[in-house]
DSSP file (Angstrom, degrees, kcal/mol; ACC not computed):
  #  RESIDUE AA STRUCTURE BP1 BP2  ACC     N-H-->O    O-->H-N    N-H-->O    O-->H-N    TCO  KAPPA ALPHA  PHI   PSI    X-CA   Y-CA   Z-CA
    1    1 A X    >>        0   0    0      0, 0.0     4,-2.8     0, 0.0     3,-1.6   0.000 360.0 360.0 360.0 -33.9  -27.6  -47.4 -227.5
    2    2 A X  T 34  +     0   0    0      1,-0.3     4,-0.3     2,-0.2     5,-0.0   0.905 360.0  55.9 -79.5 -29.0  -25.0  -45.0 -226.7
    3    3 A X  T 3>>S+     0   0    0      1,-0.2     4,-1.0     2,-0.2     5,-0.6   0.421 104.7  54.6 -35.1 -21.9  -27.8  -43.2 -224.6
    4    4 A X  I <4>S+     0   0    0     -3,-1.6     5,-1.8     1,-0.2     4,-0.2   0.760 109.3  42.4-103.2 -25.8  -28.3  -46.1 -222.9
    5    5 A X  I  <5S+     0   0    0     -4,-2.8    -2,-0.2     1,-0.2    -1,-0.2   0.622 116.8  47.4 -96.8  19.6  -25.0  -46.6 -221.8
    6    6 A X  I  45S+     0   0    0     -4,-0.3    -1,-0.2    -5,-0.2    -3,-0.2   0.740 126.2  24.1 -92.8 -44.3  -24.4  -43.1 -221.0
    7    7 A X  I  X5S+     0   0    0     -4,-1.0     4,-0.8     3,-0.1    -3,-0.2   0.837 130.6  27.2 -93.4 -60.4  -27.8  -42.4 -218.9
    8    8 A X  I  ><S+     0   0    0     -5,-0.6     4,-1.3    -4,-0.2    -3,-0.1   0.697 113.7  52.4 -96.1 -15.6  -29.0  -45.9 -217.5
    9    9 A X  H  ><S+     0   0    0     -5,-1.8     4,-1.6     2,-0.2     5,-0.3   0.930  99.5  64.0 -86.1 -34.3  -25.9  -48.4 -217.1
   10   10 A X  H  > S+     0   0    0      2,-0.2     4,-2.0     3,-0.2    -2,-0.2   0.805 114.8  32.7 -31.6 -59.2  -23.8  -45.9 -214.9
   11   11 A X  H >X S+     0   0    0     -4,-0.8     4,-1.0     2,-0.2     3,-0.6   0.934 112.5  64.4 -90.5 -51.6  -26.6  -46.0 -212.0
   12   12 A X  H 3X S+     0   0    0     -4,-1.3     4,-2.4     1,-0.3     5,-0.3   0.744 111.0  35.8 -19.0 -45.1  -27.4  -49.6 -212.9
   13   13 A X  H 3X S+     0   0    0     -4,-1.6     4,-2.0     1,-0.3     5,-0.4   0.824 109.7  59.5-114.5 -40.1  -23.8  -50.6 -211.8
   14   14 A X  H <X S+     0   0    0     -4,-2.0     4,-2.4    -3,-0.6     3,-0.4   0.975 110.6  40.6 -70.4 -32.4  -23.7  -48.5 -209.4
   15   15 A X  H  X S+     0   0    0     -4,-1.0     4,-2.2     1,-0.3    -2,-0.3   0.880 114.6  56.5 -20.5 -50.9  -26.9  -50.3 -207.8
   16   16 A X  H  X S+     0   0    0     -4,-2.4     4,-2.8    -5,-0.5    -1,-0.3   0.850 101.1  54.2 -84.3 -19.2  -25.5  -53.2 -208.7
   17   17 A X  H  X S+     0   0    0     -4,-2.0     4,-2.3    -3,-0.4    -1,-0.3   0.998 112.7  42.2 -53.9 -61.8  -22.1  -52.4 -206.7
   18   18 A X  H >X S+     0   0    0     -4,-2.4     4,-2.7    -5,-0.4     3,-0.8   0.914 108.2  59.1 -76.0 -48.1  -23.7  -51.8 -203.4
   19   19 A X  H 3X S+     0   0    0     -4,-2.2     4,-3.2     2,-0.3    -1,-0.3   0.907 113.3  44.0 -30.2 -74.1  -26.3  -55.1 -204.0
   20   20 A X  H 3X S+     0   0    0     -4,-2.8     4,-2.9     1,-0.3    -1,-0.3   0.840 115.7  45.3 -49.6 -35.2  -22.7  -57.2 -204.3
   21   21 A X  H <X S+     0   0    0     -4,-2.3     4,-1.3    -3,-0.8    -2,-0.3   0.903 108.6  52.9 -77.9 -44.8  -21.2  -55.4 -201.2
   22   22 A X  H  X S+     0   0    0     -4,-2.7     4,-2.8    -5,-0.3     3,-0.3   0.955 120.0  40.0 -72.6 -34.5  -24.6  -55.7 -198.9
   23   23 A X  H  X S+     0   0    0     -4,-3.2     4,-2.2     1,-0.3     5,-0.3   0.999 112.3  54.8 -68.2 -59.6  -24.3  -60.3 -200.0
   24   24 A X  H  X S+     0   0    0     -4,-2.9     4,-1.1     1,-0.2    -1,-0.3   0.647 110.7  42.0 -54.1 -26.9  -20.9  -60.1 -199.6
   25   25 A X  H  X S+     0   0    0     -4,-1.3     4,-2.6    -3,-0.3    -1,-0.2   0.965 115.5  50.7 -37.2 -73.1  -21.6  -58.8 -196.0
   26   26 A X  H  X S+     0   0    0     -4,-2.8     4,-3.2     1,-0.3     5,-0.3   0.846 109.7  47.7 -57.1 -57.9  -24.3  -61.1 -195.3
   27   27 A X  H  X S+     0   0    0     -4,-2.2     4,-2.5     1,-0.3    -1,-0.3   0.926 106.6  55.2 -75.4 -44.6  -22.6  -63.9 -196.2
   28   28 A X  H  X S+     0   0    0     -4,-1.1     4,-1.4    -5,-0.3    -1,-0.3   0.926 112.2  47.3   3.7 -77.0  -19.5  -63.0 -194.2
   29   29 A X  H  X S+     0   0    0     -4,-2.6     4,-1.3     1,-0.3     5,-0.5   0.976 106.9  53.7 -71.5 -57.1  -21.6  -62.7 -191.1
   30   30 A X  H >X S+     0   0    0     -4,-3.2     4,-3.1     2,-0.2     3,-0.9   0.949 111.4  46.9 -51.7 -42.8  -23.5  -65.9 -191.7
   31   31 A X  H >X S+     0   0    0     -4,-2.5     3,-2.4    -5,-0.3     4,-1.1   0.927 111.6  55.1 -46.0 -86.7  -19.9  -67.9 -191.9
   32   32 A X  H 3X S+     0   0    0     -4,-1.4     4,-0.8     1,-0.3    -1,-0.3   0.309 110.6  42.8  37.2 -72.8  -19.0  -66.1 -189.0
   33   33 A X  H <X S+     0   0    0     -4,-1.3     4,-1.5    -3,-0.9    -1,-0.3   0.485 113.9  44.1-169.5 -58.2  -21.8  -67.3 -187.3
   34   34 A X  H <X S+     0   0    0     -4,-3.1     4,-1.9    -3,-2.4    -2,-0.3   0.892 107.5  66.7 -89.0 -29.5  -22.0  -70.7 -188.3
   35   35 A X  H  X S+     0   0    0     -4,-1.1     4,-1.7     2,-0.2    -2,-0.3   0.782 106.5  42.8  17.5 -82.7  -17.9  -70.4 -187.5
   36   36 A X  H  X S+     0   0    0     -4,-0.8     4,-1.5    -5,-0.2     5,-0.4   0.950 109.6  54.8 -71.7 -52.6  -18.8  -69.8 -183.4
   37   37 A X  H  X S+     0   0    0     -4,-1.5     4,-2.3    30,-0.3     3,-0.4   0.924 112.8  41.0 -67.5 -52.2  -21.3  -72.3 -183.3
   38   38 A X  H  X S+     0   0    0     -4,-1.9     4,-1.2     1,-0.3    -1,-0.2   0.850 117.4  51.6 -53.1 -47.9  -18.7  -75.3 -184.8
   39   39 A X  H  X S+     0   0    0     -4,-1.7     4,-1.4     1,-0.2    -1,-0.3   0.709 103.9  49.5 -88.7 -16.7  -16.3  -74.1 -182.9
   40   40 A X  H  X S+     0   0    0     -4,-1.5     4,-1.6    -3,-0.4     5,-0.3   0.795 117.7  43.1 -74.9 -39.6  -17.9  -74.0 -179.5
   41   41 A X  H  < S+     0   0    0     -4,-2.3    -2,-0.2    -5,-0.4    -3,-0.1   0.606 108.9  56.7-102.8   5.4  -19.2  -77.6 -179.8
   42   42 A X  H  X S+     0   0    0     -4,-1.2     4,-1.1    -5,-0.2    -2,-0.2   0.796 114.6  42.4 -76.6 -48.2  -15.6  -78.7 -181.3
   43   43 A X  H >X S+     0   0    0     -4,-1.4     3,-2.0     2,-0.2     4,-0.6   0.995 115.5  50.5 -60.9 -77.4  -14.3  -77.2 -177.8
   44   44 A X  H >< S+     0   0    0     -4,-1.6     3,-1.1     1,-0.3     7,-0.2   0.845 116.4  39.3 -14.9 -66.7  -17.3  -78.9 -175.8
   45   45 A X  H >4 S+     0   0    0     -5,-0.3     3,-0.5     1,-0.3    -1,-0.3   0.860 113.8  53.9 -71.6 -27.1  -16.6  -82.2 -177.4
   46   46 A X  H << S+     0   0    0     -3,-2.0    -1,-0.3    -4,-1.1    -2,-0.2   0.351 115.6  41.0 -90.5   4.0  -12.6  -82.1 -177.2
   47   47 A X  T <X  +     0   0    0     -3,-1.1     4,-1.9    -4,-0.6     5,-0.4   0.014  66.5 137.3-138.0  33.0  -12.7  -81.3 -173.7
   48   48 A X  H <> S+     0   0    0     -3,-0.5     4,-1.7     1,-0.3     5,-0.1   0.792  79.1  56.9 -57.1 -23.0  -15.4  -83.5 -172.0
   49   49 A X  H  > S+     0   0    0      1,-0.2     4,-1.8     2,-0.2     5,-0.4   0.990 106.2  37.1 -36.3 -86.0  -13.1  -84.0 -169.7
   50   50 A X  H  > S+     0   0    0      1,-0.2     4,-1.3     2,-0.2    -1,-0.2   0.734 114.8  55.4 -53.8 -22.6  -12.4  -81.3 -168.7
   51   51 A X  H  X>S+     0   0    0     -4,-1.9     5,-2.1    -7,-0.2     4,-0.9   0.810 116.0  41.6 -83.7 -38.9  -16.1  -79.8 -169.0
   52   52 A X  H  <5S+     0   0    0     -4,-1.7    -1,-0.2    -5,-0.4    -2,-0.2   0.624 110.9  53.3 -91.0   3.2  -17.4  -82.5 -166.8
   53   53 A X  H  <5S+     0   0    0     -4,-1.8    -2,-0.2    -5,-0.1    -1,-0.2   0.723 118.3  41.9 -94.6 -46.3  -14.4  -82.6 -164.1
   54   54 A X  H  <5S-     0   0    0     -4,-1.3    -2,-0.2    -5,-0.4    -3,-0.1   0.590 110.7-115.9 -88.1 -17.5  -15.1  -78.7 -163.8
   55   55 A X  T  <5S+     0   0    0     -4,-0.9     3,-0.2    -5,-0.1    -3,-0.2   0.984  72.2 135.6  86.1  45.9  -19.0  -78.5 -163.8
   56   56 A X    >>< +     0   0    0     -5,-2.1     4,-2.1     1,-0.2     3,-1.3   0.493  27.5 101.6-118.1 -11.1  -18.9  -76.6 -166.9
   57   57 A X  H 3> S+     0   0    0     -6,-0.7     4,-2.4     1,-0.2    -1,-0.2   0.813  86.5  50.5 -59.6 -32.3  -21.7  -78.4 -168.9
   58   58 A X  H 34 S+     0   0    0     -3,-0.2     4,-0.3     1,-0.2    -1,-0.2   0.709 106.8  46.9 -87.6 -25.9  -23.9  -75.6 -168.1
   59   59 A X  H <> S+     0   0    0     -3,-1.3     4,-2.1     2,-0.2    -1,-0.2   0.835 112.8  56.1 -82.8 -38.4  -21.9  -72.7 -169.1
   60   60 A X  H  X S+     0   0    0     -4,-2.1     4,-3.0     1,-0.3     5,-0.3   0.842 104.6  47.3 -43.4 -47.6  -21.2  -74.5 -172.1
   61   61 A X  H  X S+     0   0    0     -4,-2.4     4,-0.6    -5,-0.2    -1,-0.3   0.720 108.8  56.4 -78.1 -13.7  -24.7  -74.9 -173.0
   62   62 A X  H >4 S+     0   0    0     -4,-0.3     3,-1.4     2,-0.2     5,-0.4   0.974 109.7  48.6 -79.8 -77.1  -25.1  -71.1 -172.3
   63   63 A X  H >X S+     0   0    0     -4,-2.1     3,-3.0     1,-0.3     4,-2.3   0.883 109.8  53.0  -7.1 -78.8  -22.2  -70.3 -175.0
   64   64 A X  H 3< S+     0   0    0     -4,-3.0     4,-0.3     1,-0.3    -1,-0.3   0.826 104.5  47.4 -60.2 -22.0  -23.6  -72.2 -177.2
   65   65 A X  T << S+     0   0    0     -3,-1.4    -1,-0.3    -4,-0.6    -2,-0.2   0.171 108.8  55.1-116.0  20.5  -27.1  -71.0 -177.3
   66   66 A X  T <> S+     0   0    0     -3,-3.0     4,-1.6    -4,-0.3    -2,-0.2   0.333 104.6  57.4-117.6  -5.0  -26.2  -67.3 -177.6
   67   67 A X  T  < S+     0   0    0     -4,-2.3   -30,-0.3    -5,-0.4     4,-0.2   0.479 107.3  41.2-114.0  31.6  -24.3  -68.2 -180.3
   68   68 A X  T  > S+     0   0    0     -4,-0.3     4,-1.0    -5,-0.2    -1,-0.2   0.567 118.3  52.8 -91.2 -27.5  -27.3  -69.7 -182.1
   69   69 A X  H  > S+     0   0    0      3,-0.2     4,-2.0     2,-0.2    -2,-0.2   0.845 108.5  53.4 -70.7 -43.8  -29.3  -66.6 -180.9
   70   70 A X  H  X S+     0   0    0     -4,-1.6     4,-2.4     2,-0.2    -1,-0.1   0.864 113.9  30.7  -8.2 -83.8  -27.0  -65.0 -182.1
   71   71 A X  H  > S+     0   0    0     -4,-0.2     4,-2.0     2,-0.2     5,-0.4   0.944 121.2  51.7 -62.0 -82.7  -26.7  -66.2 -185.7
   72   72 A X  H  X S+     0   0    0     -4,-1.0     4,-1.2     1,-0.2     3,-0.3   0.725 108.2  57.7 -28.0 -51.8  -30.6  -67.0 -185.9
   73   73 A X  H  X S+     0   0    0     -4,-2.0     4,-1.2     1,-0.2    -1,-0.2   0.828 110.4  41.5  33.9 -78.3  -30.7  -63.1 -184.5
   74   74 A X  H  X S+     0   0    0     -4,-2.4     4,-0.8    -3,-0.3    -1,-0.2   0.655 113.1  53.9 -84.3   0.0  -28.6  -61.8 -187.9
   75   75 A X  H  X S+     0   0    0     -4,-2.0     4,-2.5    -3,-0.3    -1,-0.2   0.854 110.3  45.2 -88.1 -35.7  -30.5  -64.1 -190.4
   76   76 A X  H  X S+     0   0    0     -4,-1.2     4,-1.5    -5,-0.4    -2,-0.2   0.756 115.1  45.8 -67.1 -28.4  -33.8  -62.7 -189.2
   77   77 A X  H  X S+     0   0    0     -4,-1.2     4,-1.4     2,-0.2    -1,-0.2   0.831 115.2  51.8 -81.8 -24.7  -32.4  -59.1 -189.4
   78   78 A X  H  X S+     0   0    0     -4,-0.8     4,-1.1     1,-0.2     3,-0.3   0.894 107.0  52.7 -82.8 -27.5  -30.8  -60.1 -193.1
   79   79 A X  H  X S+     0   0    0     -4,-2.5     4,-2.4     2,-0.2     3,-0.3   0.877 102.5  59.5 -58.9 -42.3  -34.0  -61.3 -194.3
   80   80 A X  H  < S+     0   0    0     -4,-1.5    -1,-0.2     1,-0.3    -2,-0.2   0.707 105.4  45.9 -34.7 -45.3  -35.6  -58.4 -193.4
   81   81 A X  H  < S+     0   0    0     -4,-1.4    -1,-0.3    -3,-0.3    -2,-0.2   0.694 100.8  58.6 -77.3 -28.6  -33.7  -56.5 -195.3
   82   82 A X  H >< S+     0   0    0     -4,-1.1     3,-1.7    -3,-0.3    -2,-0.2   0.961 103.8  64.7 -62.6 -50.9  -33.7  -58.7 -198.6
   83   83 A X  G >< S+     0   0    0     -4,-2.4     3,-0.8     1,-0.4     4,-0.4   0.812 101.7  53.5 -49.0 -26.8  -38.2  -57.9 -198.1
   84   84 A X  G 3  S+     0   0    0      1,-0.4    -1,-0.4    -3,-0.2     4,-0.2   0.296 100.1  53.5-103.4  25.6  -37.2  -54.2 -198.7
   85   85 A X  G <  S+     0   0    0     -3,-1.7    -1,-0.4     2,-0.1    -2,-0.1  -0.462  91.8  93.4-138.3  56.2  -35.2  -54.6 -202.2
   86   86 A X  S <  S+     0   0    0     -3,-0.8     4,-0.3     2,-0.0    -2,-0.2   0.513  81.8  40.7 -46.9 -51.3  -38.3  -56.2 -203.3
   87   87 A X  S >> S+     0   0    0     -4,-0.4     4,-2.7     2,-0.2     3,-1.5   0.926 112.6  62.4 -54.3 -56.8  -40.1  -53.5 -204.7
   88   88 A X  H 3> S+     0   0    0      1,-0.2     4,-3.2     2,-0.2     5,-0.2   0.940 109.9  46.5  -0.4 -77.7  -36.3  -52.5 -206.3
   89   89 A X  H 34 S+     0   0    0      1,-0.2     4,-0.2     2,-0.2    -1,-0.2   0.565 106.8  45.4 -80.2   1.4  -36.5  -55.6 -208.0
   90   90 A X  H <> S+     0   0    0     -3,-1.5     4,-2.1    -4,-0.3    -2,-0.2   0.799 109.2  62.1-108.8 -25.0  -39.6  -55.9 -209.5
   91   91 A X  H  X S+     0   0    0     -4,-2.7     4,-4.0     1,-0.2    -2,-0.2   0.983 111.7  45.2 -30.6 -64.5  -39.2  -52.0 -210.8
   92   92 A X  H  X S+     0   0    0     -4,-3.2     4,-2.8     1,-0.3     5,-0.3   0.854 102.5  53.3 -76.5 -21.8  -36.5  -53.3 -212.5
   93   93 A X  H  > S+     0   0    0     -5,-0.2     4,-5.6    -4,-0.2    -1,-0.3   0.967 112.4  49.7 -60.3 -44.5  -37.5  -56.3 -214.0
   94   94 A X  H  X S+     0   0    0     -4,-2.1     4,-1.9     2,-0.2    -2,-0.2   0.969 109.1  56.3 -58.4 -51.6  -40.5  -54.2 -215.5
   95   95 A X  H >X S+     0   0    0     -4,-4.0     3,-2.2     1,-0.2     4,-1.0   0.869 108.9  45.5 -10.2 -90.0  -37.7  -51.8 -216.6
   96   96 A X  H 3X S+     0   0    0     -4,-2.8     4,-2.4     1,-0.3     5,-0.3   0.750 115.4  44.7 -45.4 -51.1  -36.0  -54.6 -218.4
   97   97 A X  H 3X S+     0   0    0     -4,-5.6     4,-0.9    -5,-0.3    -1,-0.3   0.957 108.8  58.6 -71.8 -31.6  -39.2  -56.0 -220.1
   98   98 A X  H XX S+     0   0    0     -3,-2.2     4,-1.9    -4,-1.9     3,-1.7   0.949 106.8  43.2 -59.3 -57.6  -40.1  -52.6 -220.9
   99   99 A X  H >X S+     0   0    0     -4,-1.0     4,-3.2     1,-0.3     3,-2.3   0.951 115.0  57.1 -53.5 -46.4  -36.6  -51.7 -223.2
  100  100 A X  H 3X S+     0   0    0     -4,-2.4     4,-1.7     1,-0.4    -1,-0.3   0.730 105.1  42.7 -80.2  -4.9  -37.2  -55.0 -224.5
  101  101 A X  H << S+     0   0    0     -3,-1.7    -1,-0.4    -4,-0.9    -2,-0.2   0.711 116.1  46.0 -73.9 -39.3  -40.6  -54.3 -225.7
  102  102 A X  H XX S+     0   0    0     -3,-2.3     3,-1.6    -4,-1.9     4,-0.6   0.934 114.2  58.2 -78.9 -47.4  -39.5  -50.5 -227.2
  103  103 A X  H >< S+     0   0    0     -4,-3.2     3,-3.4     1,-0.3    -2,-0.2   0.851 113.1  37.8 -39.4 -84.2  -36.0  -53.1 -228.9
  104  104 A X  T 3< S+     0   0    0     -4,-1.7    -1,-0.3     1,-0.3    -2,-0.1   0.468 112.7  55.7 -47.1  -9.1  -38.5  -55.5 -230.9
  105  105 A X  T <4        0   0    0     -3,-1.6    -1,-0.3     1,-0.3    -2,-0.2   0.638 360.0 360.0-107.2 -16.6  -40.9  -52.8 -231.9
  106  106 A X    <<        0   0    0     -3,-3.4    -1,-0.3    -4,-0.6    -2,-0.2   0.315 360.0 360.0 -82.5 360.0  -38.1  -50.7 -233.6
């Protein structure tokens, strides 16, 4: 046991650090993201006035669809990135079953 928490928990955690710091990103960005879109059609809607006195409907709609390209944009890019910790995570599950396999057999 003391081997194990000497050798194998030490990189575990750190793994498991960076794991929390890449979600904590992601989810950031998506807020973010979802953030600009609300708040672009919160402007849009609180100022019809103004948007349809000025000819603005069109610039509006431009705003608002980069910032759905946008977001849609970093989700595609974040997914991407969860595909590649796939391999990561099924290593480690097999890890995991493995100790527990060596545990019961002692």
């Amino acid at each position: 046991m003391a081997l194990f928490g000497f050798l194998v928990a030490p990189p575990a955690m750190l793994v498991l650090r960076k794991l929390v710091k890449r979600i904590k990103g992601l989810a950031h960005n998506q807020f973010t993201g979802t953030a600009d879109i609300l708040e672009t059609m919160q402007e849009s809607l609180q100022g019809i006035r103004t948007v349809k006195a000025f000819t603005l409907e069109l610039t509006m709609r431009d705003r608002i669809d980069a910032s759905i390209a946008a977001v849609e944009r970093q989700r595609q890019q974040d997914g991407a990135g969860f595909q590649s910790l796939e391999p990561v995570d099924g290593d480690a599950r097999r890890f995991r079953d493995r100790g527990r396999i060596d545990v019961w057999r002692l």
